[in-house]
C-alpha positions in Angstrom: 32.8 11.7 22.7 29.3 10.8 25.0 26.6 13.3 24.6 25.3 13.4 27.2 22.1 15.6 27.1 19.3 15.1 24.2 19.8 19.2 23.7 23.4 18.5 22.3 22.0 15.2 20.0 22.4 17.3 16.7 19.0 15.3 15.3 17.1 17.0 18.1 19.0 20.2 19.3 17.0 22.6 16.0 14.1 22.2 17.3 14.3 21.0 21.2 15.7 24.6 21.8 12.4 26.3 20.5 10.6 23.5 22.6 12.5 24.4 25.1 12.6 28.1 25.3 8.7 27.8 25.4 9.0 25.4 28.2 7.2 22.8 26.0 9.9 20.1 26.5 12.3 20.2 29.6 11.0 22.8 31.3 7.6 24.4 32.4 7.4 27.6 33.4 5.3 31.2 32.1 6.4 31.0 28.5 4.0 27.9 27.9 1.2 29.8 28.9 2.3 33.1 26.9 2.1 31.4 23.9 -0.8 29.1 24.4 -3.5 31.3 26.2 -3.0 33.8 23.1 -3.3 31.3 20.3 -6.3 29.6 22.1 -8.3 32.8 22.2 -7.7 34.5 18.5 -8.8 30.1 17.4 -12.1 30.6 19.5 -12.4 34.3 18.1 -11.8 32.9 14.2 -14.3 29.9 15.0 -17.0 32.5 16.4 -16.3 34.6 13.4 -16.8 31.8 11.1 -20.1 30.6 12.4 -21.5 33.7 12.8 -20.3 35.3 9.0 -21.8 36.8 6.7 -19.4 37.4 4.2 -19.2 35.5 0.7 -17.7 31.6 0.6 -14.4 32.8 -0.7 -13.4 34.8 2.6 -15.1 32.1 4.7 -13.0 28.8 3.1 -10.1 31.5 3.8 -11.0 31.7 7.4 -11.3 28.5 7.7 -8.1 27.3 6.7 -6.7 30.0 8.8 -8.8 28.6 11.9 -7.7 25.1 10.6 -3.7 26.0 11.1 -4.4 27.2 14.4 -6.1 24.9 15.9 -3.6 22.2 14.4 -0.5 24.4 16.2 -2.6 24.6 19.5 -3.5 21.0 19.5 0.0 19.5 18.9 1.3 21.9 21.5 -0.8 20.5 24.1 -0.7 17.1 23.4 3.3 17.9 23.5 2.7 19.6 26.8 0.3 16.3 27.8 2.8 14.0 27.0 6.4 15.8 27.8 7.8 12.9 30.0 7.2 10.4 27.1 8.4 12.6 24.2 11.6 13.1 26.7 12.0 9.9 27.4 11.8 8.4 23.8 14.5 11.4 22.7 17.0 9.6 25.3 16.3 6.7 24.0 17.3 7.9 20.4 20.5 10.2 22.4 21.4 6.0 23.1 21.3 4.8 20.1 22.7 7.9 18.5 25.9 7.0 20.5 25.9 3.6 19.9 26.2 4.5 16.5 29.0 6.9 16.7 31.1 4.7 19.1 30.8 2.2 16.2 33.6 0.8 14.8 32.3 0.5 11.2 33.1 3.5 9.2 29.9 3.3 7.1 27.9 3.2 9.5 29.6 6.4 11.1 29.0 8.0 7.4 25.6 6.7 7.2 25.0 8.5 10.6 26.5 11.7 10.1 24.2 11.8 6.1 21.4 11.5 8.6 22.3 14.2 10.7 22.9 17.0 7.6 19.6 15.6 6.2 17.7 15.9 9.5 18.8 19.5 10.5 17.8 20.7 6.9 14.5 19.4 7.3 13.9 20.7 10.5 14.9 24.1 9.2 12.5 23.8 6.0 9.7 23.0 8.6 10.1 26.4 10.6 10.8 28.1 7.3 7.2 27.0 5.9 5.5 27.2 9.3 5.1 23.4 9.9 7.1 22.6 12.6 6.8 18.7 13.7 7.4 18.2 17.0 8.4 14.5 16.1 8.0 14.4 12.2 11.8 15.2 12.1 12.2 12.1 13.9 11.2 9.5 10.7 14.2 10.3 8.6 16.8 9.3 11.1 14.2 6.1 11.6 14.5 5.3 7.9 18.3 5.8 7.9 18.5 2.9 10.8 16.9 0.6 8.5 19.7 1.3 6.4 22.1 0.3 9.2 20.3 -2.9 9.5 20.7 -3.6 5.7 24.5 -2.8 5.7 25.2 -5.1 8.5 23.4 -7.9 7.0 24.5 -7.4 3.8 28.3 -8.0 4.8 27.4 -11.3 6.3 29.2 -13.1 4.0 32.2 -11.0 4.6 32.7 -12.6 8.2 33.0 -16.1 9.3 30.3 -18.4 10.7 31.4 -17.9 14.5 31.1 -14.5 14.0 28.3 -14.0 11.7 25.9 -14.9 14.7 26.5 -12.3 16.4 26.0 -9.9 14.2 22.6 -11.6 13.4 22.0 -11.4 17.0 22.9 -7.8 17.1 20.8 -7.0 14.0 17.8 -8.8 16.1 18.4 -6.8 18.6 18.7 -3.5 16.9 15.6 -3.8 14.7 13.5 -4.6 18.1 14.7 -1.2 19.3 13.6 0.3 16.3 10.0 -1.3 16.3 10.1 0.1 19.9 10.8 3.7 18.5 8.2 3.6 15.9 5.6 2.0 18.5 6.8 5.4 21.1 5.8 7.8 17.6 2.5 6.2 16.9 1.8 6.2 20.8 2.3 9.5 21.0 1.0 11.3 17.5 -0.8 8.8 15.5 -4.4 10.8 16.1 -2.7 14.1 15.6 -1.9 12.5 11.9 -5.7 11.3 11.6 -6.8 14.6 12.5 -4.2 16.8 9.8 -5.4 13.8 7.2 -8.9 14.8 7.3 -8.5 18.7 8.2 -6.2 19.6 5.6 -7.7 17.2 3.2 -10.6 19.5 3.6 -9.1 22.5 3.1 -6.8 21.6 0.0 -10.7 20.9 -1.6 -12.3 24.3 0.2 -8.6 26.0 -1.7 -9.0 24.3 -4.9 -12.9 25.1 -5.3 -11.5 29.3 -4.6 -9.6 29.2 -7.3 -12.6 28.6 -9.8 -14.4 31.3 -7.9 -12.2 34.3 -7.0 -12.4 37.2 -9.6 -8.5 38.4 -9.2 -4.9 37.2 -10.5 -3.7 38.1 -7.3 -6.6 36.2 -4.8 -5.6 33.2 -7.1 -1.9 34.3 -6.3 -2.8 34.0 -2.9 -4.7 31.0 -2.9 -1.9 29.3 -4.7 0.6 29.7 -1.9 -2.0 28.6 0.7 -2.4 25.3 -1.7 1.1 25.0 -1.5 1.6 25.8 2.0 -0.8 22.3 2.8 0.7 20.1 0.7 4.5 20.8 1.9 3.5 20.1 5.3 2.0 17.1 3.9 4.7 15.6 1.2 7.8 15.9 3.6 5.9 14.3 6.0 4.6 11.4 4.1 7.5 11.2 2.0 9.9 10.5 4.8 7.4 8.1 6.7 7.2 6.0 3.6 10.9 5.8 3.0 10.8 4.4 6.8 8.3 1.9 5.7 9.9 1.0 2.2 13.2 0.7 4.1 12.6 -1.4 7.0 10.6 -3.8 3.9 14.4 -3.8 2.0 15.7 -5.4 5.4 14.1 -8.5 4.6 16.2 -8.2 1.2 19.1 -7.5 2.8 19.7 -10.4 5.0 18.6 -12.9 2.4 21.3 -11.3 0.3 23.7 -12.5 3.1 24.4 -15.9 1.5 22.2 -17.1 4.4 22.7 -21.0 3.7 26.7 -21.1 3.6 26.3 -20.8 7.6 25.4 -23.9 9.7 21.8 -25.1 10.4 21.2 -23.1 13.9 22.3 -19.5 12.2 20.0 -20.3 9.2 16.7 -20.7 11.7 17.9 -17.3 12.9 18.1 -15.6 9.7 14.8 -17.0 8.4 13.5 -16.0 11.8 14.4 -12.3 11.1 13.6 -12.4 7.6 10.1 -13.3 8.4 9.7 -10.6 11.0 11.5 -8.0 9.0 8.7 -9.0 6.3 6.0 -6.7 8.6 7.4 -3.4 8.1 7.7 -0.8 10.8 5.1 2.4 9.7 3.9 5.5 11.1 0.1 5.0 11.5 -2.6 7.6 10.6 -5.4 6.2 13.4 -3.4 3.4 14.5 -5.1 1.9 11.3 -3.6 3.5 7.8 0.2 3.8 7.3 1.9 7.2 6.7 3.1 6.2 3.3 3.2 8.0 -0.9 0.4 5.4 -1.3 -2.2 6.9 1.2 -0.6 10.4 0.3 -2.1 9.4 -3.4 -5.5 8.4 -1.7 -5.6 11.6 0.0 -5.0 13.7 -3.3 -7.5 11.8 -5.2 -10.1 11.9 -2.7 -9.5 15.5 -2.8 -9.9 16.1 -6.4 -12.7 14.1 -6.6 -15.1 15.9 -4.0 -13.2 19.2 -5.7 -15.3 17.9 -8.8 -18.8 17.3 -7.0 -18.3 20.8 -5.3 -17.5 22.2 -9.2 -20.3 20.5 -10.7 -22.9 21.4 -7.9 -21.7 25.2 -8.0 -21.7 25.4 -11.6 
């Protein structure tokens, strides 16, 4: 059965309804402005508040990262409002490919698709549980799972003869270009929103660890606690997921040299190497349009974090 509308694509339909109902995506009507105007006002009230307090540096690192979240909601919502016609256009794209995959013939890959699906609508659901909804962060694990299709195909290469093992070669080609093209839409359209949540909650995860050496309570450090983990859920499903895209789309390379490449004939060889060579630049999410999204820079960020957590320690001690 077609779908026919990106609100019925179970990958998409969690979270494009909430989009949705706030006219964010699909529609634009009062709602958008009922839940922006407010949120833009109590962010330049906090900010105000901020520069202008007087309190101790505990409730002000607590304002912050308050003021912080905020700002982080309002700016993805209107960059999602900025951009709607791409963000709708990429989901149709991915409503496409979603039932390419289910008109498919292959019975893993129909598995592999439906996995995807379960995994994607539980991760959308742990984001609005934890309050860090991703407008296209739920996106990255159904990218990483089409790697997989990729490696599957290429991998049974030597389960098909020659005539026909070129065009499956030819529709691997094919359907890892429409993946770069995915990955190229994502960065397009949230790569500086990544650069900004790298360096603001980076921050904050220092400002919440240096709080914990200062507050005078079991519960303010109770507190504190949830607020640390509160930044770095946002941040580890996140990053986890991009890097499994990235180390995926790197096993692709694997996978078709696996194929027993050199039993076909000379022309389907130069097309294998061809892809393997390719497949050898990974696809990633990019932080800037510079750094990829991967467990690697997650590490950086964590360690650059302790270590200005221990010049802040030192220099308050």
């Amino acid at each position: 059965m077609k779908i026919r509308s990106i609100e019925d694509v179970p990958l998409l339909s969690t979270n494009l309804r909430i989009m949705k109902f706030w006219s964010f995506l699909l529609e634009h009507n009062w709602r958008r402005y009922f839940a922006l105007i407010p949120y833009i006002f109590i962010n330049t009230t906090q900010f105000l508040d901020i520069y202008f307090s007087t309190e101790p540096i505990d409730a002000i690192v607590r304002n912050a990262y308050f003021a912080v979240l905020f700002f982080n909601t309002i700016l993805r919502a209107v960059l999602l409002c900025v951009n709607r016609f791409e963000y709708e256009e990429f989901m149709h794209k991915l409503r496409v490919l979603y039932n390419d995959l289910m008109d498919s013939e292959d019975g893993v890959l129909r598995k592999m698709l439906r996995e995807c699906t379960v995994a994607s609508r539980f991760i959308s659901k742990v984001n609005l549980i934890v309050g860090c909804t991703s407008c296209v962060g739920l996106h990255m694990y159904p990218l990483f799972a089409t790697t997989k299709v990729l490696q599957h195909k290429l991998r049974n290469l030597k389960d098909v003869r020659n005539e026909k093992a070129r065009e499956v070669i030819v529709w691997c080609i094919k359907y890892q270009l429409q993946l770069i093209n995915f990955v190229d839409n994502i960065n397009n359209l949230t790569t500086y929103t990544f650069l900004f949540e790298f360096m603001a909650f980076g921050a904050m995860l220092c400002a919440m660890l240096f709080l914990l050496i200062i507050v005078e309570t079991v519960g303010q450090m109770f507190i504190i606690c949830i607020y640390i983990f509160m930044i770095f859920a946002q941040s580890a499903i996140m990053y986890y997921f991009a890097n499994e895209l990235y180390d995926q789309s790197l096993k692709v390379a694997i996978a078709a040299y696996e194929s027993n490449w050199f039993d076909f004939d000379v022309s389907t060889q130069k097309t294998i190497k061809l892809f393997i060579l390719r497949a050898q630049n990974p696809c990633a999410i990019l932080v800037g349009k510079v750094y990829p999204m991967n467990l690697e820079m997650l590490q950086s960020l964590l360690n650059a974090t302790y270590s200005y957590f221990t010049l802040l320690k030192r220099v308050y001690g």
